[in-house]
N, C-alpha and C positions, 0 to 999 in steps of 0.2 A: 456567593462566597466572598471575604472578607478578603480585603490587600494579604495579610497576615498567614493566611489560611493558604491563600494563593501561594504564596510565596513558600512557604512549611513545603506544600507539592512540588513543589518545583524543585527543593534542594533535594530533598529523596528522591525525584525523577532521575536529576542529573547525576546523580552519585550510586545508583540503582546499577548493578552487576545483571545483566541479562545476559540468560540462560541461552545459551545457544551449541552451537556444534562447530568449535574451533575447525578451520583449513589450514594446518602449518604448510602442505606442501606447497598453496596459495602462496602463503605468505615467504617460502624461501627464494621459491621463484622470482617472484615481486624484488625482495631484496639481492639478488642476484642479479638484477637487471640495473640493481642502484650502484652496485659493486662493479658493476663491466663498467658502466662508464666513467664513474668516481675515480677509479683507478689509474686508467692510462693519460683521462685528462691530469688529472695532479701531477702524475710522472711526467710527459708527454709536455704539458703546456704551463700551467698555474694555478692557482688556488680559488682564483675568481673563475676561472672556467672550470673548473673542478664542480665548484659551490653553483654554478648554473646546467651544469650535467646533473648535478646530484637533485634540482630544482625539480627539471623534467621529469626523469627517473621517477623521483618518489611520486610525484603528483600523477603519472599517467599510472604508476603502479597502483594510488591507492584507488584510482578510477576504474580500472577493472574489477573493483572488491561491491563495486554500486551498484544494485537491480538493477539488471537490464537482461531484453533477451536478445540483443545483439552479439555477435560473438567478439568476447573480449579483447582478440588484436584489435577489431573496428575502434573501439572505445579506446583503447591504448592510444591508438593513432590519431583518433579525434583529439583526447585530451592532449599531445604533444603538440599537434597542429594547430590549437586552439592558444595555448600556452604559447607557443614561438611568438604566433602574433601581434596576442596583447602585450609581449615583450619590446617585438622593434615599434610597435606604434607608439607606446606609452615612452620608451627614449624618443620619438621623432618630438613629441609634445613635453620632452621635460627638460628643458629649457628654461624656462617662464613658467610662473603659477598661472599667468592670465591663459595659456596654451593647456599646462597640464591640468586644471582643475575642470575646464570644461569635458576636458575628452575624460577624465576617470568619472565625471558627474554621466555623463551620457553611457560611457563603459556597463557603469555600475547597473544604471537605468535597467540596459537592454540584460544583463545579467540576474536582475530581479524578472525581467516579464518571461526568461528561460522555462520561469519554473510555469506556466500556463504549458508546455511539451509536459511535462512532469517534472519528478521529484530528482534524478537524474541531472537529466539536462540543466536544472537548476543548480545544482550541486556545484557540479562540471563549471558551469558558466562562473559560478562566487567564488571557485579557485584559478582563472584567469585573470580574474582584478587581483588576486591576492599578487598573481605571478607580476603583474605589473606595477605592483604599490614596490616590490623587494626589487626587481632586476634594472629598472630605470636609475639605480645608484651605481649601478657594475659599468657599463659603458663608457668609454669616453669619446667616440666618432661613432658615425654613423656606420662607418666599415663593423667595428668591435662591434655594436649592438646587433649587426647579420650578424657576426660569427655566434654570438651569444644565443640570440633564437634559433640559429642552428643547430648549437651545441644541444640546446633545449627541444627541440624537435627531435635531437638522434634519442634521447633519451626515451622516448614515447614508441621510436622506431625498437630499439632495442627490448622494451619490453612484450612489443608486439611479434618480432621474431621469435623470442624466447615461449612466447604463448604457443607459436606455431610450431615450432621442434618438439617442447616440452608439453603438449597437450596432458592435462589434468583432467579428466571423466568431462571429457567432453557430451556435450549434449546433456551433464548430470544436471545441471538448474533443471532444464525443464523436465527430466526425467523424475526431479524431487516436486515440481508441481503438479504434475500426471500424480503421482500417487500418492500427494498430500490429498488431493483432489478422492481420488478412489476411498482411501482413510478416513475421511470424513464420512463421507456416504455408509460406507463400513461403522462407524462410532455413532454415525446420526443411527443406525439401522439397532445398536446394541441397546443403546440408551430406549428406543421406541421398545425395546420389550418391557420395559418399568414402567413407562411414561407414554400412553399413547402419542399425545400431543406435544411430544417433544420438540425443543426450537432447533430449526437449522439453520447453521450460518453460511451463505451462500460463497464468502467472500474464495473459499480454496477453489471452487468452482471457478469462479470469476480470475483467480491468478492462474487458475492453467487453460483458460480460453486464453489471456493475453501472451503464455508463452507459446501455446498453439500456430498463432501469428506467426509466421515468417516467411523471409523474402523469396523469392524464386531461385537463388543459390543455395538456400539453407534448405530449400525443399527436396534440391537432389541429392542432397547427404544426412537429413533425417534419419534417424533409422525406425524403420516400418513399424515398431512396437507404441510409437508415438502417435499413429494417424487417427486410431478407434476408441479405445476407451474411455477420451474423456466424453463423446457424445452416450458413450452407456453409462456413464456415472449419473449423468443431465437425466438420462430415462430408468435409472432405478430411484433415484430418488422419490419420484410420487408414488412410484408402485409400492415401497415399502411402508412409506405414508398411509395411503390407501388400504393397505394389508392390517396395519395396526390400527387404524383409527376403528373406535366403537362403534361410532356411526354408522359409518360406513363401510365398515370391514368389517374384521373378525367381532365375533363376540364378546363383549366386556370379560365373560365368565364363561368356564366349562371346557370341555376339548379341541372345542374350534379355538379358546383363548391360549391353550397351549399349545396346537401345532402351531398358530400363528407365533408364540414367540421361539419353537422348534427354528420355523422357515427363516427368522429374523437372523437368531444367533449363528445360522447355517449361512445365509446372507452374508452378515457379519466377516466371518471366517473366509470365503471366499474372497470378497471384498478385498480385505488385508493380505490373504495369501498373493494376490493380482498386482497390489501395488509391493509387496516386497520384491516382485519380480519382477517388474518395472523398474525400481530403486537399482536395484543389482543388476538387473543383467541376466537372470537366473530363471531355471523354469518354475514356473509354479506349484507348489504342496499345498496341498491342501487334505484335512484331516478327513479317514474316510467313514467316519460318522456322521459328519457336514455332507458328505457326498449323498449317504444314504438320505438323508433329511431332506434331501433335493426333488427325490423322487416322489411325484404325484401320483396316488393307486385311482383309477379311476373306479374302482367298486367301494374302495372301504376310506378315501378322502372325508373327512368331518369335516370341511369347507364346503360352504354352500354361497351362490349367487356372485355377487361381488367380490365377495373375499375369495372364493374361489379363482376367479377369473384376476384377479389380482397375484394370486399363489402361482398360476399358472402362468403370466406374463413375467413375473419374477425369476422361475425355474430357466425359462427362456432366454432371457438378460444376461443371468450370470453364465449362463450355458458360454454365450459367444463372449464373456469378457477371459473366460477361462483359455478359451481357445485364442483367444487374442497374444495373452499372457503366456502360453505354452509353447508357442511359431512365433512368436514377434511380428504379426501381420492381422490384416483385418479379415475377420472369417470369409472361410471359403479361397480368401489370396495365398498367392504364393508368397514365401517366406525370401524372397531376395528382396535385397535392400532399390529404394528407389521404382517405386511406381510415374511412369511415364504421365498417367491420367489423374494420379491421383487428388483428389481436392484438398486446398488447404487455405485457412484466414492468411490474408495478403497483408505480409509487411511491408510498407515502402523502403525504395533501398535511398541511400544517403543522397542523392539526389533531389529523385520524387519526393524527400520527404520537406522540402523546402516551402513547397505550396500550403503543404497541413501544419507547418512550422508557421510561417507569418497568417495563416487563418485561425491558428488556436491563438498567437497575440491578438489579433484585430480582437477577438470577441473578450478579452479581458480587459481592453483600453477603454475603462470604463470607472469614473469616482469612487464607486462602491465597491469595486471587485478588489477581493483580499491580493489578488496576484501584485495590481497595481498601484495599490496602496505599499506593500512591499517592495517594490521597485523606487518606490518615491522614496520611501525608509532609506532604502540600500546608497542610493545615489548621495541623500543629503547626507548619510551617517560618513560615506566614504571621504568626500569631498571635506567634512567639519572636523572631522578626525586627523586628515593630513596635515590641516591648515593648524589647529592645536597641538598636534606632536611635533609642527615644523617649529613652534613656538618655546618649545620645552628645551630646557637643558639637557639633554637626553641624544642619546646616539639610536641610531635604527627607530626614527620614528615611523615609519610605517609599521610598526609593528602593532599601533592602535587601530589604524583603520580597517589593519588585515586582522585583529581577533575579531573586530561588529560586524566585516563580510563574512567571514567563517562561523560565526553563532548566529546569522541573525533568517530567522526562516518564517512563513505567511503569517504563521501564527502566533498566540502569546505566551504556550507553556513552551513550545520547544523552544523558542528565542531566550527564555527565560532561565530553563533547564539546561542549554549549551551553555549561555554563558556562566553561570556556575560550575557546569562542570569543567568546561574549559579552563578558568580561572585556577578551581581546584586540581586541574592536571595540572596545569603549568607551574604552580606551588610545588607538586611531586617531581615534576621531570625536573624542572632546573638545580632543586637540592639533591635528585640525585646525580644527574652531573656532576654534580657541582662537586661532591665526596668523590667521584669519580677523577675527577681532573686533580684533585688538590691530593690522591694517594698517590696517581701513576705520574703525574705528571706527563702527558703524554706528546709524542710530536706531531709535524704536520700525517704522516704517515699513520701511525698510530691512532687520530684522531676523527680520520675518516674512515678505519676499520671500524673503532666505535660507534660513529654517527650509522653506518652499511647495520648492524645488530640492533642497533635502537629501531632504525628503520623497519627490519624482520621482526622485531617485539610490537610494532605499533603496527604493521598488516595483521598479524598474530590474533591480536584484541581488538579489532578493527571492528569486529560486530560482538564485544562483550559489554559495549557503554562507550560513551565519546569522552570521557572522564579519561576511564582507564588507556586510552589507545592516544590520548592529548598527551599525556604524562611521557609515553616514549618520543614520542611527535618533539614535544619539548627536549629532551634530553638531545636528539638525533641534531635540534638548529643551535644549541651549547657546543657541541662537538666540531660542528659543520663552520660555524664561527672560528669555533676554538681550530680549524684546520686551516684557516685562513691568516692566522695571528692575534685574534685578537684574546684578551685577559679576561677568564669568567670574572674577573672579581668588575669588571664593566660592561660586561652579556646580560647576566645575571640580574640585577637591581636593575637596569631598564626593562629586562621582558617582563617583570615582574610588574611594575608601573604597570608601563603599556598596556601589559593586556588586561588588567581591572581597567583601568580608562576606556578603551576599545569595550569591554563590559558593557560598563557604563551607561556608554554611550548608546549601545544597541538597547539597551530595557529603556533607555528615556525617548528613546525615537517611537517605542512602540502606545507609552505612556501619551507620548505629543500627537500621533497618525494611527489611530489604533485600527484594527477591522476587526470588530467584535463578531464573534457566531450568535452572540446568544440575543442580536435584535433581527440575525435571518432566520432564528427557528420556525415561526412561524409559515414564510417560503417555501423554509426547506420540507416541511412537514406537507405542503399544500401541493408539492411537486411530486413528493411521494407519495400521494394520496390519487392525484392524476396518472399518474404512472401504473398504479395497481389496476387502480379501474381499466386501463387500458387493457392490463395483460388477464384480467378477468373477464373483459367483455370478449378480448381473443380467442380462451379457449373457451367460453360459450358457444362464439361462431364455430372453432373448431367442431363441438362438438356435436351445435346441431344441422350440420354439413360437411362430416368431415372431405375436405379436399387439401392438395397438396398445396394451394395459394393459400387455404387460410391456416394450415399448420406452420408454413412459414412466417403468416403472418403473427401465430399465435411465439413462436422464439423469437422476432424481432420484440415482439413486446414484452415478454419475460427478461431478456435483454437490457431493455429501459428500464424496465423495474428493478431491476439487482441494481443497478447502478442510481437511481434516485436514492434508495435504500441506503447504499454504499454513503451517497453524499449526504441524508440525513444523518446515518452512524456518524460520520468524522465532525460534522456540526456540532452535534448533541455532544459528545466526549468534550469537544473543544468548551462549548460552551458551560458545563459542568465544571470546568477547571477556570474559568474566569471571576475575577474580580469584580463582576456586573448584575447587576440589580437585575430582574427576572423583566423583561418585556413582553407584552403579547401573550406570553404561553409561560406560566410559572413550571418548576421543576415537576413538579409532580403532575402536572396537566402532561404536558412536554413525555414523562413515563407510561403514564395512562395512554395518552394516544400513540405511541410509541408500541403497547402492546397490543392494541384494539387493530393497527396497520399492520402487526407482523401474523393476528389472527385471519384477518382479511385476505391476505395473501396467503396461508397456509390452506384456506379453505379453498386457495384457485386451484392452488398445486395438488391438491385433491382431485380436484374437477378433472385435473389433465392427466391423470392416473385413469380417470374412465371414457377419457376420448376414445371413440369407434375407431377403427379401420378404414381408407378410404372407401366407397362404394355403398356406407352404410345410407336409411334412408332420411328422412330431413326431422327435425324435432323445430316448427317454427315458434314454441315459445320459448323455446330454450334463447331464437333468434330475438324477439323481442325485448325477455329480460335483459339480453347483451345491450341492445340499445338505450335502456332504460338505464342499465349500471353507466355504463359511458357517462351518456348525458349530465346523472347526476350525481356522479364523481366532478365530471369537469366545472360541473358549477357550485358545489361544495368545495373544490378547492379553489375557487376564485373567493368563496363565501372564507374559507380561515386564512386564506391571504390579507382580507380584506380586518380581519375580527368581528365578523361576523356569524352567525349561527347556521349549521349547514340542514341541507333538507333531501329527506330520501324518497318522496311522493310519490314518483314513477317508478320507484324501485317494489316500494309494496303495492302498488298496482299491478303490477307485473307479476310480480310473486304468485298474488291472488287469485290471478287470471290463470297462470301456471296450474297450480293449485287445484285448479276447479275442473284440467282439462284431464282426466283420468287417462289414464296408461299411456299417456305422452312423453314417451321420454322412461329413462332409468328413475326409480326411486331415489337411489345411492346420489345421484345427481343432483336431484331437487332437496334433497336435504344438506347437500353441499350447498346451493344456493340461500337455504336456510342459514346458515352457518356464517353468509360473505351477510347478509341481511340482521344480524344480531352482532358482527364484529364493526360494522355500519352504526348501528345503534349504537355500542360502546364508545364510539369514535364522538359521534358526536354529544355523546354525558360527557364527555371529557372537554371538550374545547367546547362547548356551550353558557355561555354567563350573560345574565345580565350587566349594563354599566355600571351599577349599584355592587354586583358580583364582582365586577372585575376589581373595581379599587377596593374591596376590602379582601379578596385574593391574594391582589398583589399585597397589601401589606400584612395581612397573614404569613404572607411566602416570609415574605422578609424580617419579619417576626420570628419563626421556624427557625432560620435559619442563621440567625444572632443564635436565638437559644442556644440550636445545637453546637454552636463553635463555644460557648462560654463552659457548655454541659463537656465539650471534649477537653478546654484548655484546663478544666478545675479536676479534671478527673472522674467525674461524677456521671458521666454519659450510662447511657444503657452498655450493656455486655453485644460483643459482637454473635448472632445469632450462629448457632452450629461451631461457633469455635473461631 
């Protein structure tokens, strides 16, 4: 993709209106916590402690609005405690540049490698720098700067109270990941009546194992309707798979092919009814035509062998999610809240979590890693920033350094996409301020009621686009100013400066210390490919011995593999929106093997659709082929690590030998293995070139892909397919 091209995406990214499901009662809350304290400090004491209440306030309020499955006073509280901090420290060091620049360069540093916990903590951490570039101008002793991050800690306390009295559908995040989770499985089950081999996206799965996670306090006030269904979503998934597929299930054609999509759309329907009822709070309906479609006759059933047994492990699944969804409890349990025994994924509590904090940095202190590279970004942008706004004619210069900490994130479209939008909110909020102050003319009173509304307007649109929710953001530090004494008509042309400079500065840092995705595709693709094989050679094991060691050991590796998966997907997006010539793996190799891996694994998820029961007896080639897959997975992924050509020899030996050893094993299974053995072969047509191949690929690629941008900018492109 061309700089040009690049950039075209990046302005309709950042100016992009996303669709989502406003929280106003969130958001009054939130501003109601900016209001308690905005108020009696201005009454009470002065306008500089005012303006440092109203700091904490916003900033721990808009931290509760950020994924997490921690419960939002923790986060409240963290963010005011984090915030006081970087407050008195950054006055201990602002003194002297030669004091202040080291400790904001170091600040910044450790504020970049946050984001190695996640996205969160990273967030979190780049609005502590910001807290410290603004409030090391408010103090003037050492005493004032404690009152100052006091004032600023109560702020975080205050919204963390307000969480606590005013609880808002508590437990509802994860309640809406439980049955985003269920909904998918439900849409993946509707779509398989059209499409046997429809794609699933793992990823709702994957968001509601992580809010499953929690600490041993959150365990005892769970409520029971959370503990079971996502492990039945995990196991309807292959069975409806396995029900539809033609292979292996139903019948391409005829009445096995329409009770199969009966059982689907029956599936379906249940499914949905289970996560509405989880959503809510409410017992589950379900319609009683779905019900009757449930019922398997055993004399006049049109299902025969596999699909039958698949039809029948189905009816059972949803049996117990219905019961789940009906009592708020896992079948068979009692319907009272808090199970004593019950199992649950361990969240560490804020403590413990210090160990898994400095061992996820240790593993990204590392030249290549995007974390650290963004760390480096972060630190030199914050520190260069200060040093040129300190130089500027211009009042409030931190307010450069603090827009490249606030836009500037691992990668290049979103760094790229904030500060555009950023920019362009702050165009919006400060003229409307700006009309605002020049009709009412407002006073100190007056000015921080306005600032408390813009505040509630920018939680509001907080998750509609960082455009839209920067614009009130802007309006609220006009006000907030303007409550302080000072004249928009000298607020206004500085933040305007400032933050295109701060801009700037973050898109040229990424320019100077880039961390491109698109020369780890290859990696990430070679990682994902070891990953599969793993969870394919698992439930081989599983299946030709089922035991309870190797079914555990068959979901540690399903496990791994959503998540390589996961980290190829966010690669491949990333690098599709880059400004960088194709290395290793041009775009359309990079899609090819891209669907050849999502085949490969659709065909394990199969496999594990017809794993036995424990107790059943051994199928040892099914053991064999597992070690044949392994082996040479792991050495085909060292082969496209390398650019190299991959080889499957043991695998079609294995096959072979499979093959030859009659009634060994399910049929339904060995054509599954057929299936991981032809999506193998796709894989490697796809990443396979000679050196001759690869340089005229590559400049094919890039050939292509001039065309297409010259074919889009003249108008003349092809029509978009379907509309």
């Amino acid at each position: 993709m061309s700089w040009l091209r690049a950039f075209g995406e990046v302005v309709r990214s950042g100016l992009t209106i996303e669709e989502t499901r406003l929280e106003p009662l969130l958001a009054l809350r939130a501003a109601a916590g900016v209001a308690i304290v905005v108020g009696p400090t201005l009454w009470l004491v002065s306008p500089a402690y005012a303006a440092s209440a109203a700091l904490g306030a916003f900033s721990a309020g808009g931290a509760t609005f950020q994924r997490s499955w921690r419960p939002r006073k923790v986060v409240a509280l963290g963010a005011g405690a984090g915030l006081a901090l970087s407050t008195f420290v950054g006055y201990l060091a602002a003194g002297r540049l030669v004091t202040l620049l080291p400790l904001l360069a170091v600040w910044a540093f450790a504020a970049g490698m946050a984001w190695a916990v996640g996205t969160t903590a990273g967030i979190l951490a780049a609005t502590t720098v910001g807290s410290m570039l603004v409030t090391i101008t408010l103090p003037t002793s050492v005493e004032r700067a404690l009152e100052h991050a006091g004032v600023i800690a109560l702020g975080g306390v205050t919204q963390a109270v307000l969480i606590l009295v005013f609880p808002i559908r508590r437990w509802g995040a994860h309640r809406d990941a439980l049955a985003d989770a269920l909904a998918a499985v439900a849409d993946y089950a509707r779509r398989l009546r059209h499409d046997p081999t429809a794609p699933f996206d793992p990823e709702p799965l994957m968001t509601a194992r992580d809010a499953a996670a929690v600490t041993p306090s959150q365990a005892r006030t769970r409520p029971p309707v959370l503990h079971g269904p996502r492990g039945l979503a995990e196991r309807i998934r292959p069975v409806v798979a396995a029900l539809a597929d033609p292979d292996v299930g139903a019948p391409a054609e005829g009445p096995g092919r329409d009770r199969a999509r009966e059982l689907l759309d029956a599936a379906a329907d249940v499914l949905d009814a289970a996560a509405r009822s989880i959503r809510r709070g409410t017992p589950a309906e379900v319609r009683p035509e779905s019900m009757d479609a449930l019922r398997v006759d055993e004399e006049h059933e049109v299902l025969e062998g596999p699909a039958r047994q698949a039809a029948e492990q189905l009816v059972e699944l949803l049996g117990e999610a219905l019961e789940i969804a009906e009592c708020g409890c896992a079948p068979g349990g009692n319907p009272t809240p808090g199970h004593a025994r019950a199992q649950f994924l361990v969240r560490p509590t804020m403590l413990r979590l210090i160990p898994v904090v400095v061992q996820a940095v240790r593993r990204e202190l590392r030249p290549d890693s995007p974390v650290f590279r963004h760390a480096v970004r972060l630190a030199a942008v914050a520190t260069l920033g200060y040093l040129i706004a300190a130089r500027l004619p211009l009042g409030h210069g931190y307010w450069a350094p603090l827009a490249s900490v606030m836009v500037m994130r691992p990668d290049f479209h979103r760094t790229y996409a904030r500060a555009v939008a950023r920019f362009a909110g702050t165009l919006a909020g400060v003229a409307l301020a700006t009309g605002v102050v020049r009709a009412l003319g407002p006073d100190a009173h007056a000015s921080a009621a306005l600032a408390v509304v813009s505040a509630g307007l920018s939680y509001t649109l907080n998750r509609t686009g960082y455009a839209y929710s920067q614009c009130f953001t802007a309006a609220y530090v006009v006000f907030l100013l303007g409550m302080g004494g000072q004249a928009w008509k000298q607020t206004v042309p500085e933040r305007v400066v400032l933050t295109l400079l701060g801009g700037v500065l973050a898109m040229l840092a990424y320019v100077v210390f880039p961390a491109w995705e698109t020369t780890r595709l290859s990696g990430r693709l070679a990682d994902w490919l070891a990953a599969n094989g793993r969870y394919a050679a698992a439930v081989l094991r599983d299946y030709a011995e089922p035991t309870r060691e190797h079914h555990a050991a068959m979901r540690r590796a399903l496990l791994e593999s959503r998540k390589a998966r996961a980290t190829w997907q966010e690669a491949y997006d990333r690098a599709r929106r880059e400004p960088v010539r194709p290395r290793g793996l041009t775009s359309r190799e990079a899609q090819e093997a891209q669907e050849a891996l999502k085949a490969f694994g659709r065909a394990a998820m199969l496999m594990e659709g017809h794993v036995p029961r424990a107790g059943n007896g051994s199928v040892p080639e099914a053991e064999r082929f597992a070690e044949a897959l392994e082996t040479d997975t792991a050495k085909s992924a060292a082969a496209v690590r390398e650019h190299r050509n991959p080889d499957w020899g043991r695998v079609e030996e294995a096959l072979h030998a499979w093959e030859k050893a009659a009634g060994k094993g399910s049929p339904a299974v060995r054509r599954e293995a057929e299936l991981q053995k032809r999506a193998l072969e796709d894989l490697a047509t796809a990443v396979s070139r000679t050196p001759l191949e690869r340089d005229i690929g590559s400049a094919r690629e890039e050939q292509r892909v001039r065309a297409a941008a010259a074919a889009e900018s003249d108008g003349s492109g092809p029509a978009h397919r379907g509309g």
